[in-house]
Structure formats: C-alpha cells, structure tokens
TORKOL-4160 file (C-alpha; in steps of 0.2 Angstrom, whole numbers, padded with zeros to 4 digits, m for minus):
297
<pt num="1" X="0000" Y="0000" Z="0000"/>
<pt num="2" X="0006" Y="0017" Z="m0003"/>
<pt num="3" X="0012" Y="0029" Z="0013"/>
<pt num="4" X="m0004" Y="0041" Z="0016"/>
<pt num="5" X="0009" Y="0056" Z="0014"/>
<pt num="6" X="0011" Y="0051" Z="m0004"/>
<pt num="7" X="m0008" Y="0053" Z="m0007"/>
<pt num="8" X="m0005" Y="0071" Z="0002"/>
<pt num="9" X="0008" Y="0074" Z="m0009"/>
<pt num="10" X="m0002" Y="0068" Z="m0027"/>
<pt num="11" X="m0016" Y="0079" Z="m0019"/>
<pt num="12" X="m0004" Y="0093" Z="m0020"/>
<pt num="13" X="0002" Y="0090" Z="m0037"/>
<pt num="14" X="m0017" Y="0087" Z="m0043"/>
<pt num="15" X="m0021" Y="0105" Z="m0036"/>
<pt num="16" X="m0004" Y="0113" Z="m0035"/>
<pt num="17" X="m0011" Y="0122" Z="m0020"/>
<pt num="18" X="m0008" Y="0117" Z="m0002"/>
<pt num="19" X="m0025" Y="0123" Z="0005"/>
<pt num="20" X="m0034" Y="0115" Z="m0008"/>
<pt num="21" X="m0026" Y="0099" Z="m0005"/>
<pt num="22" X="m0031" Y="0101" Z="0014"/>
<pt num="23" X="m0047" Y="0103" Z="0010"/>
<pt num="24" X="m0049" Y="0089" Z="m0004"/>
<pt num="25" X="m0042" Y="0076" Z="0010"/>
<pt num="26" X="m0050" Y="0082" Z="0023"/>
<pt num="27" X="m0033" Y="0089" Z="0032"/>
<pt num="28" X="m0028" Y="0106" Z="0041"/>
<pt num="29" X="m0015" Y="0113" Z="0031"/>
<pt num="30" X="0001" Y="0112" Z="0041"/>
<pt num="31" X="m0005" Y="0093" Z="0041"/>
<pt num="32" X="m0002" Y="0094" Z="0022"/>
<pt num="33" X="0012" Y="0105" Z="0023"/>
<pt num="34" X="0022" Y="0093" Z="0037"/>
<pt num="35" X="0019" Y="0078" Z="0023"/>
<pt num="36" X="0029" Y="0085" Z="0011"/>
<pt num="37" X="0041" Y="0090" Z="0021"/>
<pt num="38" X="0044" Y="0070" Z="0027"/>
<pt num="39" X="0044" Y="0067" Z="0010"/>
<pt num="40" X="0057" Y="0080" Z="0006"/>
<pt num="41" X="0068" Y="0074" Z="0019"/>
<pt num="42" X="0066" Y="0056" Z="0016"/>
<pt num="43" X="0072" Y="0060" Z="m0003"/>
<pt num="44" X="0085" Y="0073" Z="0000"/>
<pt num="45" X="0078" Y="0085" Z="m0012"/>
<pt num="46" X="0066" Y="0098" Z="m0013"/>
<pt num="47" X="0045" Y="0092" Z="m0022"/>
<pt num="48" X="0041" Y="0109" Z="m0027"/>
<pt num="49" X="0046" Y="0127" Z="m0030"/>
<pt num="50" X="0038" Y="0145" Z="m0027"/>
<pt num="51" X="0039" Y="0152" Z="m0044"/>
<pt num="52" X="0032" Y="0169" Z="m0039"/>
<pt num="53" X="0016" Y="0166" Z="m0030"/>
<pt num="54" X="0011" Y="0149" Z="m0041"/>
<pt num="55" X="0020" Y="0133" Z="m0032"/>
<pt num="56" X="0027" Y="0120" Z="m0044"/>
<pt num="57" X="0034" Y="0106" Z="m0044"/>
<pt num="58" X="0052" Y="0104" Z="m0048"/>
<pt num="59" X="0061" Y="0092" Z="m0058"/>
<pt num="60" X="0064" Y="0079" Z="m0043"/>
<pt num="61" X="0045" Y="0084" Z="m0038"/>
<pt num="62" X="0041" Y="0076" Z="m0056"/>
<pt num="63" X="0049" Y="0061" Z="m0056"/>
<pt num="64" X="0040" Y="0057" Z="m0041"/>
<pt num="65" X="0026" Y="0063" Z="m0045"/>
<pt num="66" X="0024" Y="0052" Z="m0060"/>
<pt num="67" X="0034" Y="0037" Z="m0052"/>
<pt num="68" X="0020" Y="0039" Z="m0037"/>
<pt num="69" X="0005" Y="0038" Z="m0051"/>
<pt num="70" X="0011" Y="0023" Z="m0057"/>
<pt num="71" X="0012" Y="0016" Z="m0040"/>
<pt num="72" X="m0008" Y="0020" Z="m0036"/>
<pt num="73" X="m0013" Y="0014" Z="m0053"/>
<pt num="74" X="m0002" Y="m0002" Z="m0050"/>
<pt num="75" X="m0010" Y="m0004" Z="m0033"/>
<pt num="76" X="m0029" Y="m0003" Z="m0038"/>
<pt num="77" X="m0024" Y="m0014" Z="m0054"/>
<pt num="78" X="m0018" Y="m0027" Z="m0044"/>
<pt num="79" X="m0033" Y="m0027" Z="m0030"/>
<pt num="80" X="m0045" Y="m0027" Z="m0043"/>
<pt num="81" X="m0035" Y="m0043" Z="m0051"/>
<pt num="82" X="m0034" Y="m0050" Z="m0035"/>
<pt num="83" X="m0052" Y="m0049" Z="m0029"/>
<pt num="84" X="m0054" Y="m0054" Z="m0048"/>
<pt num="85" X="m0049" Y="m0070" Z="m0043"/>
<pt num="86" X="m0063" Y="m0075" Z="m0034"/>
<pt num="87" X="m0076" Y="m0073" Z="m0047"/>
<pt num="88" X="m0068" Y="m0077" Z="m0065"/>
<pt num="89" X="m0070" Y="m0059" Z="m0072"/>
<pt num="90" X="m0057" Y="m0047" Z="m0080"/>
<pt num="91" X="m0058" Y="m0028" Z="m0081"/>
<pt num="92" X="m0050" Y="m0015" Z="m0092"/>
<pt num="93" X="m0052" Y="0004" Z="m0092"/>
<pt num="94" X="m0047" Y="0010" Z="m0109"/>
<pt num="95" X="m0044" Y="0027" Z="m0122"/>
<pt num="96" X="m0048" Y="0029" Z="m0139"/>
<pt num="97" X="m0047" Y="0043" Z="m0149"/>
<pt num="98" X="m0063" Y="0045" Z="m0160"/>
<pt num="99" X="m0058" Y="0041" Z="m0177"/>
<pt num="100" X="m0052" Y="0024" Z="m0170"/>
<pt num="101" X="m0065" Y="0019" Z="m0157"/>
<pt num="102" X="m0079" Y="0022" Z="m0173"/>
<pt num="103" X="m0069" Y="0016" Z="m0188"/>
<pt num="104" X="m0055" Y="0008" Z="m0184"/>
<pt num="105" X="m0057" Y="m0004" Z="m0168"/>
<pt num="106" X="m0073" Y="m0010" Z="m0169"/>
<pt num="107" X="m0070" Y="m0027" Z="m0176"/>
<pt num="108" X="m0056" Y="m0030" Z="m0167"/>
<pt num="109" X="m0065" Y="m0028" Z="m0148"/>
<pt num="110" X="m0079" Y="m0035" Z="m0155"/>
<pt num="111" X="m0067" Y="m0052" Z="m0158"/>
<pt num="112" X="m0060" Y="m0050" Z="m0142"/>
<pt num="113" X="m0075" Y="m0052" Z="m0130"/>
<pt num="114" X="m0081" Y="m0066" Z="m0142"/>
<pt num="115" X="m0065" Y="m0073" Z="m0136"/>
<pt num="116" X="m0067" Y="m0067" Z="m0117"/>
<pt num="117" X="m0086" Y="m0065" Z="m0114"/>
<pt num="118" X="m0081" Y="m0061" Z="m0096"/>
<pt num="119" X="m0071" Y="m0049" Z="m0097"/>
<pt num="120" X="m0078" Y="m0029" Z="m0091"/>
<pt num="121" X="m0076" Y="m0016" Z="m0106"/>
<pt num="122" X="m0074" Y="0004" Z="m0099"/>
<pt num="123" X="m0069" Y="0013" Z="m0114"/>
<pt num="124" X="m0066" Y="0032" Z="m0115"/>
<pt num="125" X="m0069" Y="0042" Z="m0132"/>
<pt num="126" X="m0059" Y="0057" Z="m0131"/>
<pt num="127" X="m0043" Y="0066" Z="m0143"/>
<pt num="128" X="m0027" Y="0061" Z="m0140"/>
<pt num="129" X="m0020" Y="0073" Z="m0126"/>
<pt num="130" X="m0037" Y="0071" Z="m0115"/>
<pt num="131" X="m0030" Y="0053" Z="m0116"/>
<pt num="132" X="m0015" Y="0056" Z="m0112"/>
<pt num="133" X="m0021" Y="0066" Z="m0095"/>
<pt num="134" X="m0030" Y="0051" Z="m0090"/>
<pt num="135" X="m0019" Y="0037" Z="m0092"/>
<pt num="136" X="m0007" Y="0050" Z="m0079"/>
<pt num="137" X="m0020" Y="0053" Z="m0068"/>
<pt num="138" X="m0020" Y="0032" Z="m0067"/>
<pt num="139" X="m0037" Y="0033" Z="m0075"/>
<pt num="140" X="m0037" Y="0022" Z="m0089"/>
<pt num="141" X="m0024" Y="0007" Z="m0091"/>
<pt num="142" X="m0020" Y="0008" Z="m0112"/>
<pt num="143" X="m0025" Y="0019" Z="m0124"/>
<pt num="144" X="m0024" Y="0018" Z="m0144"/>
<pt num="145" X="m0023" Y="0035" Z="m0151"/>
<pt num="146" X="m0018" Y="0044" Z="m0168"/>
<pt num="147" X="m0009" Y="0060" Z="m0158"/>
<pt num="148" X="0007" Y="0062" Z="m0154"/>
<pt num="149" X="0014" Y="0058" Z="m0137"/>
<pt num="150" X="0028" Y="0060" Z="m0127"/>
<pt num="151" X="0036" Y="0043" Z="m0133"/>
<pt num="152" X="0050" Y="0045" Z="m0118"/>
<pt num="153" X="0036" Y="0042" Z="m0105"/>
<pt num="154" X="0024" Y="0029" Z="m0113"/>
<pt num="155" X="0028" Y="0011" Z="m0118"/>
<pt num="156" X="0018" Y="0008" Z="m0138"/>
<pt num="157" X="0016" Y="m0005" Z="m0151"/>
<pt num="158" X="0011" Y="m0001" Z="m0167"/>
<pt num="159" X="m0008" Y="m0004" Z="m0169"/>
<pt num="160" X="m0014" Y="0000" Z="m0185"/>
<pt num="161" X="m0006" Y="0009" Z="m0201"/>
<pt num="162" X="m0020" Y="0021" Z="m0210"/>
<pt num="163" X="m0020" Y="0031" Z="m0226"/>
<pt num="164" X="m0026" Y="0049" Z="m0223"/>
<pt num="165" X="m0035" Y="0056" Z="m0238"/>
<pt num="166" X="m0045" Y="0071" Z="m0245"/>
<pt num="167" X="m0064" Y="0069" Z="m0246"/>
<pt num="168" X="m0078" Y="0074" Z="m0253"/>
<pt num="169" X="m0094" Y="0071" Z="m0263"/>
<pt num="170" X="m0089" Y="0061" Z="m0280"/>
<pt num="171" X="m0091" Y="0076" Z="m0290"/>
<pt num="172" X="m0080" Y="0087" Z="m0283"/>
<pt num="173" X="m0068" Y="0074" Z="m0280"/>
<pt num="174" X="m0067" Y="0071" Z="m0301"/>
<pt num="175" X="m0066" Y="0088" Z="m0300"/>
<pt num="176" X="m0048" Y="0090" Z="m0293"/>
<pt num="177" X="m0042" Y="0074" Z="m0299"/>
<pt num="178" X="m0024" Y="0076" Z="m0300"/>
<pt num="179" X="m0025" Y="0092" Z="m0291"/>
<pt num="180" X="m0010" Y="0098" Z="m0279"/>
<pt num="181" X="m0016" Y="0103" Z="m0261"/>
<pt num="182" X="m0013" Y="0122" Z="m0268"/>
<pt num="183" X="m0027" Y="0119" Z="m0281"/>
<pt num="184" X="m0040" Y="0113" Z="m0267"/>
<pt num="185" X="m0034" Y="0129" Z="m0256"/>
<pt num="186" X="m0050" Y="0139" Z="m0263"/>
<pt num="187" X="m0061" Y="0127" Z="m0256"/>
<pt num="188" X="m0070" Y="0127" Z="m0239"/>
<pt num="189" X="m0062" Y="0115" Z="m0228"/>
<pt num="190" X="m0072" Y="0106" Z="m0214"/>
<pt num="191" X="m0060" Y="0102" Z="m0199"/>
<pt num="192" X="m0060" Y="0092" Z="m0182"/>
<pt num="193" X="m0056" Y="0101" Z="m0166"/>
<pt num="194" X="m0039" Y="0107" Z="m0162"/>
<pt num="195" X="m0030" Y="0091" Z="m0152"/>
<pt num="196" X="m0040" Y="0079" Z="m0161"/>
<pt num="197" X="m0026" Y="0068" Z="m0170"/>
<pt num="198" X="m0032" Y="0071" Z="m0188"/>
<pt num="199" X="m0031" Y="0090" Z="m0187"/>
<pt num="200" X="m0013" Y="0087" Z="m0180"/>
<pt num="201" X="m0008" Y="0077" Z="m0196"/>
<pt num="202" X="m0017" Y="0090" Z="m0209"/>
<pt num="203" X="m0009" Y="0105" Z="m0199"/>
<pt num="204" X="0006" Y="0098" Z="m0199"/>
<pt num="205" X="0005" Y="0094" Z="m0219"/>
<pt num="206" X="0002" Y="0111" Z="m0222"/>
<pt num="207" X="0014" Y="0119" Z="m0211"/>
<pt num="208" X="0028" Y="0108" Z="m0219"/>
<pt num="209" X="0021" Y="0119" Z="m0237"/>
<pt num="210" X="0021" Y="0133" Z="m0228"/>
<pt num="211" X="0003" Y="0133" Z="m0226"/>
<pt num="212" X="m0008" Y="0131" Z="m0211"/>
<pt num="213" X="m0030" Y="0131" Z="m0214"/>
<pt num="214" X="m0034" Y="0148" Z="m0214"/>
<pt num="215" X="m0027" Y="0146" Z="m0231"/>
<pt num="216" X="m0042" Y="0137" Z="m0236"/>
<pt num="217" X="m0058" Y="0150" Z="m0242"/>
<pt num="218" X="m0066" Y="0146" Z="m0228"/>
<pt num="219" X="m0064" Y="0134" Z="m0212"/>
<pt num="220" X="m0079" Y="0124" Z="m0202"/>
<pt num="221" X="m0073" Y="0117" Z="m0185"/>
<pt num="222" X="m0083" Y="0103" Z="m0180"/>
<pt num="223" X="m0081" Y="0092" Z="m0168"/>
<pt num="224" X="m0090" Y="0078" Z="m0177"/>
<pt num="225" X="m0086" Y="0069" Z="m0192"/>
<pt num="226" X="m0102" Y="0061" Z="m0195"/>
<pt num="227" X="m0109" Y="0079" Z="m0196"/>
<pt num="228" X="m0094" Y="0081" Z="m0205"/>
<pt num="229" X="m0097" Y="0068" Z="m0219"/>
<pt num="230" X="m0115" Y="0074" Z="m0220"/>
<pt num="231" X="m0109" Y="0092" Z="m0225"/>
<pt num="232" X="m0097" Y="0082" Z="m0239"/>
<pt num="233" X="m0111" Y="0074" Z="m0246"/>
<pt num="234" X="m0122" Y="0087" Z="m0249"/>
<pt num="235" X="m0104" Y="0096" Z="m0257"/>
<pt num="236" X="m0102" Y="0109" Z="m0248"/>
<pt num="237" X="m0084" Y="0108" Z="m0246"/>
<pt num="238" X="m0070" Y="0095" Z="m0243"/>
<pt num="239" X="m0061" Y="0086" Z="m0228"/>
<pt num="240" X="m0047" Y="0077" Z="m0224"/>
<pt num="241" X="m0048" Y="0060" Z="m0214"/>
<pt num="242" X="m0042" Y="0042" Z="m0212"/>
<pt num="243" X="m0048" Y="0032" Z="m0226"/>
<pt num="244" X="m0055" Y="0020" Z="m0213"/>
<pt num="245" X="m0068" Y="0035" Z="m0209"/>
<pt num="246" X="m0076" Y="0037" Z="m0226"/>
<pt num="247" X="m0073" Y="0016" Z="m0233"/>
<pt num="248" X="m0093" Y="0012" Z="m0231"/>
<pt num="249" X="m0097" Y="0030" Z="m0239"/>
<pt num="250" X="m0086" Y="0025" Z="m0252"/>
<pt num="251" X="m0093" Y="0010" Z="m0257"/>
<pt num="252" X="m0112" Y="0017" Z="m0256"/>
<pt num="253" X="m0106" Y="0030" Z="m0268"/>
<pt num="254" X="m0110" Y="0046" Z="m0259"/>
<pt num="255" X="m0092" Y="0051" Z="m0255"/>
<pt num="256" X="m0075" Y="0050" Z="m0263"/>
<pt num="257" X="m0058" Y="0049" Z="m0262"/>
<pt num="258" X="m0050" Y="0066" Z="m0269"/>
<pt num="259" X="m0033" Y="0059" Z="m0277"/>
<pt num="260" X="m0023" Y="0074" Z="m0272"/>
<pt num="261" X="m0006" Y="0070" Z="m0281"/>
<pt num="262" X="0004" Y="0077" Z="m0266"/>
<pt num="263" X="m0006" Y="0071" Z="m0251"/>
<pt num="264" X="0003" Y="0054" Z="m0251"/>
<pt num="265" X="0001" Y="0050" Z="m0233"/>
<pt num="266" X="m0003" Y="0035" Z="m0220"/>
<pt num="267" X="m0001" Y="0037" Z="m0199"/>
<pt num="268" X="0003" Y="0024" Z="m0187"/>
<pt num="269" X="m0011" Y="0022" Z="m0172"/>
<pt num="270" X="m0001" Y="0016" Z="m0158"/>
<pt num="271" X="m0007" Y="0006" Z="m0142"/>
<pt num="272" X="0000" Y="0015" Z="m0126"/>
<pt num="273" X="0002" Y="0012" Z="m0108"/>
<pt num="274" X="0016" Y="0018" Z="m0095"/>
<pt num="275" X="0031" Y="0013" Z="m0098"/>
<pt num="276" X="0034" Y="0009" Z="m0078"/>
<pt num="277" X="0020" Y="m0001" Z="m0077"/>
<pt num="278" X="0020" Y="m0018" Z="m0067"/>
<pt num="279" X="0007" Y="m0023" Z="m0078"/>
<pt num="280" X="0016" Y="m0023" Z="m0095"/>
<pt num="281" X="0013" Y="m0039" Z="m0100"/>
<pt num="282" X="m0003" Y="m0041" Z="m0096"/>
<pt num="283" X="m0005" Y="m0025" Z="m0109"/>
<pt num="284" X="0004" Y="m0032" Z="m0123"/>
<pt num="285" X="m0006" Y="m0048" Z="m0122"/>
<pt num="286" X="m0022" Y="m0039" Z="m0124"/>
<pt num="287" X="m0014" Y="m0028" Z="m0138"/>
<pt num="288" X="m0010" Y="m0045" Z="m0148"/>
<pt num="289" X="m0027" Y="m0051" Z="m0143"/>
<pt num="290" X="m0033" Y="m0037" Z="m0151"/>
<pt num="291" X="m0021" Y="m0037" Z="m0166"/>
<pt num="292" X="m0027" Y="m0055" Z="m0169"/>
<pt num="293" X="m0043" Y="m0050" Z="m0178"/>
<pt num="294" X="m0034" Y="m0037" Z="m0190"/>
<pt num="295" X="m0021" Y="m0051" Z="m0193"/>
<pt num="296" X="m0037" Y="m0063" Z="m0203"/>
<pt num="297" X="m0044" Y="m0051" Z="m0212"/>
C-alpha cells in the first residue's frame, strides 16, 4: 500500500495548492504542509518550488510525481486482479481517440469479448492529449490513439497503419483529380477540433508547405465527423480524414476519395500504456489479442 503522505503529496500535485489539497483530504493545512516535508527529507531533495506566488513542482518533484502515479494505478490494478480471482472476471479501463473507437477498432474488440465473454469493457472516447491526462492521472490502463505523445514516457506497439485522404462528394472529387493541395486551397475545408489527431496530421502537412487552414476560403470546425461527412455529401466543401472514416461511404457512392497528387500519406495508431507499469505484459497480451482480428482479415 502506498504511505498516506504520498496521497498528500499527489493531492498537492493534482491542485498545485496546499489549501486545496487540505481541503480535498479532509486535512488542516500544516498537516499537508508537514507531509511534504517528510517526503522531502526522506528524498533529500526539494518536491516543489515558489515560482512567484504559483508553487510548482520541480524536476525531482516530477519524477516522483509520475513514479507515485504509477504506483496508485499499480495498486488498484492489482486489487481489482486480486479480488478478480474469486469470481472469474477481467476488467480493463481504456482510451480511444474517436476516429479509432468508430472506424478503426470495432472489429477488433468486437473479436475479443467473443473470445473473453467475461471480461468488463470501460472505454473512454476522447482526442489524443485528453487521453493522455487520464492514463497519468491512473485513470485508464491503455489507450490507442492517432496523436502524438511523449514517446520518452509511454511504452507503444504499433496498432494500426491508416492512409489519410482528401474527401468529398464524388463530384467534386473528379473535379480536382490530379489536383496539388494548392489547387484545393479555394475550397471550404471542414475540420475536427484542435488536439484531435487528424487536425494534427493535416496542420502539420500544411505547415511543412508553408501553409496552415486559414489558407483554405473558408474553415468549419466541428467536432463531429459524421456531421462532417453529412456536409461532404451534400458538397459543400472538402475534408481530410483516415480512409477508414469514409470506406462504407465510399462504397455506397456518396463520398469519394480526392486523389490529391501530393497528399501521399498514411499514420501509425499506436497502443500506449506507461512505460513503468507492473502490468506490461498483461498490456501487450491484450494488444495481440486485439491485433489477432486485423491479422485474418
């Protein structure tokens, strides 16, 4: 079990603020203040930092403070295995940015509770860096995203490999056929939110032509891409998403690849979990579990 003064001290790092820590455990203040200290002391080195009147935490202060979240996830993993035990049942709390819970995983999970029908499923949909803050908060064990992420502080396997294409209705897309992403600039572009993974990979296109979207006529930001496909079809302007997003549409003939001649590009999803974790393994047997389905088709 972990020392109650390290829950003092992730209180602390959660609200960087010794009285709200107090209040969030139920503590006085100099309580919470004489924790840290004895952790201080028992490290030799200083957890945080005055930086004006905001407290931070300082380099040492990080280490520990991610060493310490691994620690509590560990700990309410191995209970929850533990008391698993006794009745036969598996749980797994998992991320999935959007583009791959709706288009790309599917199958996959779908195979493996055929496989494990007891297992318990918790998936959160969310973009890539909203992922990323709850697999350090020890809120999810894995997640499989399209975004980038610190590859220094997360184990990952490579999950998937998926083209990233223009769209729009078929029309248009016969229209620039052969076209350079210049040629399709006078066009309005419908776009994800910023820190979803797909506006990362068209951004950072662009920025490598010295472009970004606001050279596009006009930009739409939403934060849904079947609202998205449903502007396509009706041609009102053109996207720009995994192939895996618009396959069905494709088929059905009411969208269209647009064979951009210098859009040649294709992104790795990645499976992620911490690197620290005492659960690894257990990790990288779910993720072959998982790849086992996208291995038959």
């Amino acid at each position: 079990m972990q020392d109650f003064r390290m829950e003092t001290f992730l209180a602390v790092c959660k609200f960087m603020n010794f009285t709200k820590a107090a209040e969030y455990l139920k503590l006085t203040q100099p309580a919470v203040s004489q924790h840290i200290r004895f952790l201080s002391q028992s490290y030799g080195v200083e957890l945080f930092t005055m930086e004006g009147k905001r407290l931070q935490l300082t380099e040492a202060g990080k280490i520990l403070c991610q060493a310490a979240l691994n620690m509590k996830h560990d700990e309410q993993h191995m209970r929850e295995r533990m008391l698993q035990t006794k009745i036969g049942l598996t749980n797994y709390a998992f991320g999935a940015t959007l583009s791959v819970a709706e288009f790309m995983l599917v199958d996959d999970l779908r195979a493996f509770l055929r496989r494990h029908p007891q297992s318990h499923v918790r998936m959160r949909v969310g973009n890539t860096q909203e992922l990323l803050q709850l697999l350090g908060a020890s809120e999810l064990d894995f997640a499989i995203v399209e975004g980038a992420f610190p590859k220094d502080e997360y184990a990952f396997l490579p999950y998937k490999k998926e083209r990233f294409v223009a769209a729009a209705h078929p029309a248009k897309a016969k229209q620039y056929a052969g076209a350079s992403i210049n040629d399709v600039l006078q066009e309005t572009v419908f776009l994800r939110e910023p820190g979803s993974g797909t506006r990362e990979i068209l951004e950072a296109f662009l920025a490598e032509r010295s472009l970004s979207v606001k050279s596009f006529a006009n930009t739409v930001e939403l934060g849904n891409i079947g609202a998205i496909k449903y502007m396509l079809k009706d041609g009102l302007g053109i996207s720009f998403c995994y192939y895996a997003a618009i396959a069905q549409e494709e088929k059905r003939g009411e969208l269209a690849v647009i064979p951009v001649r210098d859009l040649q590009l294709s992104h790795e999803i990645n499976f992620i979990f911490r690197k620290s974790s005492i659960f690894q393994e257990d990790y990288r047997e779910i993720y072959r579990e998982l790849c086992r389905q996208g291995e038959s088709k």
